[in-house]
DSSP file (Angstrom, degrees, kcal/mol; ACC not computed):
  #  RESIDUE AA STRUCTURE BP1 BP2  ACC     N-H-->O    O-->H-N    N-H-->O    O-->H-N    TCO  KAPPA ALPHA  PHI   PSI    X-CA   Y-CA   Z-CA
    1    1 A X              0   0    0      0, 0.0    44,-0.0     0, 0.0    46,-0.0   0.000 360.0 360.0 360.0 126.1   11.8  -18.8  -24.0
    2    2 A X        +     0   0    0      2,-0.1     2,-0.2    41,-0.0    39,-0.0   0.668 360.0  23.7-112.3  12.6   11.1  -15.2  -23.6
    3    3 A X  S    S-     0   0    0     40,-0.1     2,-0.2     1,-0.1    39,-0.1  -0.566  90.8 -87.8-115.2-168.2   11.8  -14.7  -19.9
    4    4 A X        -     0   0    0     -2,-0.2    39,-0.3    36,-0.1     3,-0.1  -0.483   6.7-145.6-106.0-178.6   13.8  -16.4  -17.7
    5    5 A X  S    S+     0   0    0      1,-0.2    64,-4.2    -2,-0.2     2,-0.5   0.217  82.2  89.5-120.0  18.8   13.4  -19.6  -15.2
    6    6 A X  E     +a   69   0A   0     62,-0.2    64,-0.2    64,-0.0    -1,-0.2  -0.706  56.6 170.9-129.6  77.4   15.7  -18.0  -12.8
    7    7 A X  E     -a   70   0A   0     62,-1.0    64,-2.4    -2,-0.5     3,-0.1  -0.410  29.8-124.4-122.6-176.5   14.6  -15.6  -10.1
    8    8 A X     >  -     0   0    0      1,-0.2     4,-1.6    62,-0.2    64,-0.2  -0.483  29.7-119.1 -92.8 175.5   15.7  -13.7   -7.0
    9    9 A X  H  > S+     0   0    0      1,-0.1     4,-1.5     2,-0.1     5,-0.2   0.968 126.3  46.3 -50.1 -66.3   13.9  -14.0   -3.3
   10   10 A X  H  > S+     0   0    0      2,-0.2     4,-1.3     1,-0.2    -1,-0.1   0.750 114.1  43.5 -47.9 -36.2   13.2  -10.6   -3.7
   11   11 A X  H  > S+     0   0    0      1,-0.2     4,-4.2     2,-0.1    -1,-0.2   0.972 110.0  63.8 -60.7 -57.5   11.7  -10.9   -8.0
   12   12 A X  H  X S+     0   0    0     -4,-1.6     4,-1.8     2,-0.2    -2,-0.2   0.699 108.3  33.9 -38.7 -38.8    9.9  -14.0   -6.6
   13   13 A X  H >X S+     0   0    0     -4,-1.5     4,-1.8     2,-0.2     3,-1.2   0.949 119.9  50.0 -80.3 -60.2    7.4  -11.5   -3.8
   14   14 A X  H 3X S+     0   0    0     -4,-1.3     4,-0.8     1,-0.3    -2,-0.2   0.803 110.8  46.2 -62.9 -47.4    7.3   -9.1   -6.0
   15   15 A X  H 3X S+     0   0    0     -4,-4.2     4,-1.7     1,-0.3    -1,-0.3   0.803 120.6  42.2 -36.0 -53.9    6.2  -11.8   -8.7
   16   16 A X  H <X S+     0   0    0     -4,-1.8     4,-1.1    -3,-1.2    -1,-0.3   0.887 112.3  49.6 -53.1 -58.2    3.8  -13.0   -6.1
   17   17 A X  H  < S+     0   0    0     -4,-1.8     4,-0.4     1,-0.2    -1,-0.2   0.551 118.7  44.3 -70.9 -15.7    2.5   -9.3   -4.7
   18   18 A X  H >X S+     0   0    0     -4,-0.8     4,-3.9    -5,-0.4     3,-1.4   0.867 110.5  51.0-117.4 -50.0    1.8   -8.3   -8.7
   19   19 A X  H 3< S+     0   0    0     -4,-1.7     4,-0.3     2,-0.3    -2,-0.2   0.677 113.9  47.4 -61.5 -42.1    0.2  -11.9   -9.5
   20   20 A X  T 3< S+     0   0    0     -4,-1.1     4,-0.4     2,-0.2    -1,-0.3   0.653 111.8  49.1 -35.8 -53.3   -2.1  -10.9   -6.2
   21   21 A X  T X> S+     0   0    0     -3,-1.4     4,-1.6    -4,-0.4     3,-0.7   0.795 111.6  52.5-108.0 -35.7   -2.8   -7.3   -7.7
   22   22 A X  T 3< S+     0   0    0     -4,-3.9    -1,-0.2     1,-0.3    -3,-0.2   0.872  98.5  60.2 -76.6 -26.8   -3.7   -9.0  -11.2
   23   23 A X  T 34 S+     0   0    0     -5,-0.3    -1,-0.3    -4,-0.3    -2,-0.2   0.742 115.1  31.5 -69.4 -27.7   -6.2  -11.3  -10.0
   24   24 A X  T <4 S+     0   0    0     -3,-0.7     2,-0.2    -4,-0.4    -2,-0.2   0.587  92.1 117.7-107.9  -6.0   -8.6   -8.5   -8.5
   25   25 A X  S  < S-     0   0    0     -4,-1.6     2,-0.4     1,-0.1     5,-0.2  -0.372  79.7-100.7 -44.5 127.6   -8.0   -6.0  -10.7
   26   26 A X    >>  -     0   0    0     -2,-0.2     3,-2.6     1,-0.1     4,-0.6  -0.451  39.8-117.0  -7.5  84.3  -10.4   -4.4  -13.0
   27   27 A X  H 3> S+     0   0    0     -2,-0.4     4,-1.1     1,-0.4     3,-0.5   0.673 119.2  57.4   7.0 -54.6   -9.7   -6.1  -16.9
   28   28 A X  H 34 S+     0   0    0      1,-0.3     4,-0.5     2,-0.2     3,-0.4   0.964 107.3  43.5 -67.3 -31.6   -8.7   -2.5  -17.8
   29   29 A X  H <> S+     0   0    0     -3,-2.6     4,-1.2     1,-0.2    -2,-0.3   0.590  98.6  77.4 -87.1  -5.5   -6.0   -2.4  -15.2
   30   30 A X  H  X S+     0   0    0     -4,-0.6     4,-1.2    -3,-0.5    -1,-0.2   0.888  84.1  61.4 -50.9 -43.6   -4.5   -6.1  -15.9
   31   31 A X  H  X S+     0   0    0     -4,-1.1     4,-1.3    -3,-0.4    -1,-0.2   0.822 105.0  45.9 -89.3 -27.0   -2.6   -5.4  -18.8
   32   32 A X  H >> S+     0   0    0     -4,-0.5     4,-0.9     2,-0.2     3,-0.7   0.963 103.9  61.4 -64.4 -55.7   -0.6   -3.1  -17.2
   33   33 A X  H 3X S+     0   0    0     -4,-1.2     4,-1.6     1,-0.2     3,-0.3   0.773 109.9  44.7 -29.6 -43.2   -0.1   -5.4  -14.3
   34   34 A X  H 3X S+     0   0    0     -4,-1.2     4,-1.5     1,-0.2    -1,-0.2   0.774 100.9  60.4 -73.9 -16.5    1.5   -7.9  -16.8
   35   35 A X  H << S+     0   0    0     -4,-1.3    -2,-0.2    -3,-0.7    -1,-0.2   0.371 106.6  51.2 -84.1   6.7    3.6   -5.7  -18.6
   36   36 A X  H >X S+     0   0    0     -4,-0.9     3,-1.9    -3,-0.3     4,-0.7   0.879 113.2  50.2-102.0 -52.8    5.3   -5.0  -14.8
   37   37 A X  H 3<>S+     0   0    0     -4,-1.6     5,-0.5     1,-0.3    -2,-0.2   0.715 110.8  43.3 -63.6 -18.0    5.6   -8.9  -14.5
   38   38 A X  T 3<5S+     0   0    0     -4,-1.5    -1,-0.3     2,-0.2    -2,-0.1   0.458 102.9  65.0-112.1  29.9    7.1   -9.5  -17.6
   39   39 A X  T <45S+     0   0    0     -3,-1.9    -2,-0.2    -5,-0.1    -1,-0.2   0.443  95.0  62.3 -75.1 -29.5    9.1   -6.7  -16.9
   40   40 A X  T  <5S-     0   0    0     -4,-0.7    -2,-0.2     2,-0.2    -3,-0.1   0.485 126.1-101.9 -72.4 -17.1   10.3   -8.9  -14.2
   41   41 A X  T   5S+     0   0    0      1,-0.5    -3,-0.1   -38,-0.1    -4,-0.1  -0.172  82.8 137.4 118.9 -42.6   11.6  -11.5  -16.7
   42   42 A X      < +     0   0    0     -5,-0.5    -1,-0.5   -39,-0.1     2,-0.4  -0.248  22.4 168.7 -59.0 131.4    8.2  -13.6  -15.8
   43   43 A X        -     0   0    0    -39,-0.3   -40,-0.1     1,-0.1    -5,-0.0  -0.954  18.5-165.4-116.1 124.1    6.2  -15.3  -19.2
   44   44 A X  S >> S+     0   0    0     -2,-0.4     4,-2.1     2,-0.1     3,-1.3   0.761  91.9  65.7 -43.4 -49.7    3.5  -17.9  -18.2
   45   45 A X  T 34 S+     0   0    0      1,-0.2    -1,-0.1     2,-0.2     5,-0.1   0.891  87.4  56.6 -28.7 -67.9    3.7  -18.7  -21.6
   46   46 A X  T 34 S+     0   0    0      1,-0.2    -1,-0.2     3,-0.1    -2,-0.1   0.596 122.3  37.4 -53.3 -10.5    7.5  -20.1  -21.6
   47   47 A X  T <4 S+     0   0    0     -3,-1.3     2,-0.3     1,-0.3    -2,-0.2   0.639 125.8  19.0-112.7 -48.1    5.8  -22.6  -18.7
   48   48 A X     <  -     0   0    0     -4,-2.1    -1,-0.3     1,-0.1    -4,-0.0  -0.889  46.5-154.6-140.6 149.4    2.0  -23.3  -20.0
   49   49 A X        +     0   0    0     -2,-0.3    -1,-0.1    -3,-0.1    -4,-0.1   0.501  68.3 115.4 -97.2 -14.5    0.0  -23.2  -23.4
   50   50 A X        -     0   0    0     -6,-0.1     3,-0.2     1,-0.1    -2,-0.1  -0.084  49.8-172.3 -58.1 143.3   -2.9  -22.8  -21.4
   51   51 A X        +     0   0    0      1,-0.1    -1,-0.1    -6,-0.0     3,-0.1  -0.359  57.9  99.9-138.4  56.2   -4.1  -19.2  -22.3
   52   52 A X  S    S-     0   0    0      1,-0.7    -1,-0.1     0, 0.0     2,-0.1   0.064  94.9-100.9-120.0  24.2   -7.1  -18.9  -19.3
   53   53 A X        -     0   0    0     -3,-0.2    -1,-0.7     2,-0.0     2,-0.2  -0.252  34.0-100.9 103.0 177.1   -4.7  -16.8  -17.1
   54   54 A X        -     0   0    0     -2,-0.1     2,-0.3    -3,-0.1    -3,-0.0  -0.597  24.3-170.3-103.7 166.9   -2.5  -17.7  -14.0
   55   55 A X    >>  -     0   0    0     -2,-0.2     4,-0.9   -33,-0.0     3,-0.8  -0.820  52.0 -81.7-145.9-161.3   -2.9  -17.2  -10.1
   56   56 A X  H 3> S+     0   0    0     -2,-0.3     4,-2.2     2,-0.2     5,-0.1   0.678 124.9  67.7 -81.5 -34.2   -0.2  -17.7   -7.3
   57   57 A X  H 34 S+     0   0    0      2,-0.2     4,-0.4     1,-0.2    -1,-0.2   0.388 100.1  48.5 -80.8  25.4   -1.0  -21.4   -7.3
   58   58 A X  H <4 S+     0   0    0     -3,-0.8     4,-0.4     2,-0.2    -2,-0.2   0.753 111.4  48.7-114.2 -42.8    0.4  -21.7  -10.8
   59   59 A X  H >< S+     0   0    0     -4,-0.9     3,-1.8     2,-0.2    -2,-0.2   0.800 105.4  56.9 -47.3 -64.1    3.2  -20.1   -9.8
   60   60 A X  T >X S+     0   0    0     -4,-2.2     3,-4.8     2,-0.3     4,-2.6   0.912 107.7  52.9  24.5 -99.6    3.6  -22.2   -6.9
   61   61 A X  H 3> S+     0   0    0     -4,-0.4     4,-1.0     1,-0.3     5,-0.4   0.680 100.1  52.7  10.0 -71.7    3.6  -24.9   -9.0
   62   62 A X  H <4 S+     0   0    0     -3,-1.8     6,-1.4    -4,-0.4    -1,-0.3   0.400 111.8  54.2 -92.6   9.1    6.2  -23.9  -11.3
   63   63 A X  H <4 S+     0   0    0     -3,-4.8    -1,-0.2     4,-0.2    -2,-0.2   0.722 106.4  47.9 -57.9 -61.8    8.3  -23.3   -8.2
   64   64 A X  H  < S+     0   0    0     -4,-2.6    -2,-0.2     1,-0.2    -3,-0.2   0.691 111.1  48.7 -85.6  -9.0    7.8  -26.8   -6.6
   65   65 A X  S  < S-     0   0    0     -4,-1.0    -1,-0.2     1,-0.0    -3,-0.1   0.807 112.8-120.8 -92.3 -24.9    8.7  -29.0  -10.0
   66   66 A X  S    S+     0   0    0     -5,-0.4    -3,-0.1     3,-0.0    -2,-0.1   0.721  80.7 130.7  97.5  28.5   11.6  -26.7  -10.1
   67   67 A X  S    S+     0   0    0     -6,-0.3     2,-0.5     1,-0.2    -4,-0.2   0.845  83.3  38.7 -67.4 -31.8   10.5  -25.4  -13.7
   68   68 A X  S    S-     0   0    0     -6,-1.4     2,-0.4    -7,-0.1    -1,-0.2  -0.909  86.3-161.3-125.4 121.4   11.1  -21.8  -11.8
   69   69 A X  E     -a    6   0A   0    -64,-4.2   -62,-1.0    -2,-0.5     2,-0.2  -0.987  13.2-139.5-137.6 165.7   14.4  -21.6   -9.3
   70   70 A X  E     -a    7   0A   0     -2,-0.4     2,-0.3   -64,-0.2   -62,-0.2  -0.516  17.9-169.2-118.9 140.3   15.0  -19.2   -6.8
   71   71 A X        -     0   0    0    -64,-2.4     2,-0.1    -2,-0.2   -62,-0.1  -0.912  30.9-106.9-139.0 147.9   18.6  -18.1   -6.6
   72   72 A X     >  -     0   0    0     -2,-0.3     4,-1.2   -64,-0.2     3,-0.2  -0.513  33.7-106.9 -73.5 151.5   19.7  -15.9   -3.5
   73   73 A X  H >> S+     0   0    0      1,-0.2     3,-2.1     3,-0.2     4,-1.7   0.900 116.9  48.7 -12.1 -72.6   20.3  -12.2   -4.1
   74   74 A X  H 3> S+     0   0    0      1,-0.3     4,-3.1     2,-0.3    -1,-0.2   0.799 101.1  57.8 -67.8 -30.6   23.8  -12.4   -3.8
   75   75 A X  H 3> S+     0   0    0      1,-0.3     4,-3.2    -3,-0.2     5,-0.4   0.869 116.2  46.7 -56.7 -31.2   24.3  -15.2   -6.1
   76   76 A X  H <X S+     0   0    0     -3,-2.1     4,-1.0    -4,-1.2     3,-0.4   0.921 106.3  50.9 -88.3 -25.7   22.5  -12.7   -8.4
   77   77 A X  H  X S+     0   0    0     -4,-1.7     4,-3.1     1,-0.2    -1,-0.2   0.759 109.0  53.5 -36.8 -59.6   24.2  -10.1   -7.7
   78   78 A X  H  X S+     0   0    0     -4,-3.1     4,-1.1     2,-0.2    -2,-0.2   0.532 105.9  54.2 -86.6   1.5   27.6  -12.0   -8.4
   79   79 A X  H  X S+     0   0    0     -4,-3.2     4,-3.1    -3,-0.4    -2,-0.2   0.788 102.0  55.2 -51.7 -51.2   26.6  -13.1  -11.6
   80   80 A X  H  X S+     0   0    0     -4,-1.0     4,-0.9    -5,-0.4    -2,-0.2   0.984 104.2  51.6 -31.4 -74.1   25.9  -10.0  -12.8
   81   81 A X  H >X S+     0   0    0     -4,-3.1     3,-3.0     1,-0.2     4,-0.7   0.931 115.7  53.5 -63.1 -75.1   29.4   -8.5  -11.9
   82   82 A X  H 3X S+     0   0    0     -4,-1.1     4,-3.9     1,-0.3    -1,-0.2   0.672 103.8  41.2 -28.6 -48.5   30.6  -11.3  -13.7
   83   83 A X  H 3< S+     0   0    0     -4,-3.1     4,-0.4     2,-0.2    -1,-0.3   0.449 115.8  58.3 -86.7   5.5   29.2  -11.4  -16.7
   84   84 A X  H X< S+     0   0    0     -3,-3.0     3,-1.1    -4,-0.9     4,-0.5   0.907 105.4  49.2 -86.0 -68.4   29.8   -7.6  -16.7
   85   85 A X  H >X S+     0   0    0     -4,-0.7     4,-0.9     1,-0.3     3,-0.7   0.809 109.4  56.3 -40.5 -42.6   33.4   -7.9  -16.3
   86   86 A X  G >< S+     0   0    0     -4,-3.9     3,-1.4     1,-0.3    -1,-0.3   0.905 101.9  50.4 -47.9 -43.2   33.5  -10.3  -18.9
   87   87 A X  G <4 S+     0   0    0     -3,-1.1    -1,-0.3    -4,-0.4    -2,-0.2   0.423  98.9  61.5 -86.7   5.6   32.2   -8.6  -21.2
   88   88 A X  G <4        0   0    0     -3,-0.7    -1,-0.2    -4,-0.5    -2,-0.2   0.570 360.0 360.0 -77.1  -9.8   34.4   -5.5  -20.7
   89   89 A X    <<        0   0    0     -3,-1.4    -2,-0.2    -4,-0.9    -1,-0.1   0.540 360.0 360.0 -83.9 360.0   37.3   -8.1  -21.6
């Protein structure tokens, strides 16, 4: 896997609003548009072999089999400071 399956409310719109902006975009302006979502951690790839693109109902999808969970902010937040502190030990 080369993202993660593990995202915030807040990655999760963005995911959505970017996913939105990549379906009407122009072909020359897509590939930036992915490099911001998997800049978010998101691969389609790590989910699907299918290689004719995604939309928001794919997404969807990989939400409601629970391929993709949504973790709260804070949860993410306090992992983070964990796994920080640890690794200062």
């Amino acid at each position: 896997m080369k993202g993660k399956n593990e995202f915030t409310e807040i990655e999760i719109e963005n995911l959505k609003n970017l996913i939105s902006e990549k379906i009407i975009a122009a072909p020359d302006k897509q590939k930036g548009i992915r490099n911001k979502i998997r800049n978010l951690g998101f691969y389609y790839s790590d989910f699907s072999t299918q290689k004719n693109g995604y939309d928001l109902n794919d997404l969807q999808k990989l939400i409601d089999n629970h391929e993709i969970k949504i973790i709260e902010n804070n949860n993410y937040k306090s992992k983070k400071i964990r796994t920080t502190l640890l690794l200062l030990y």
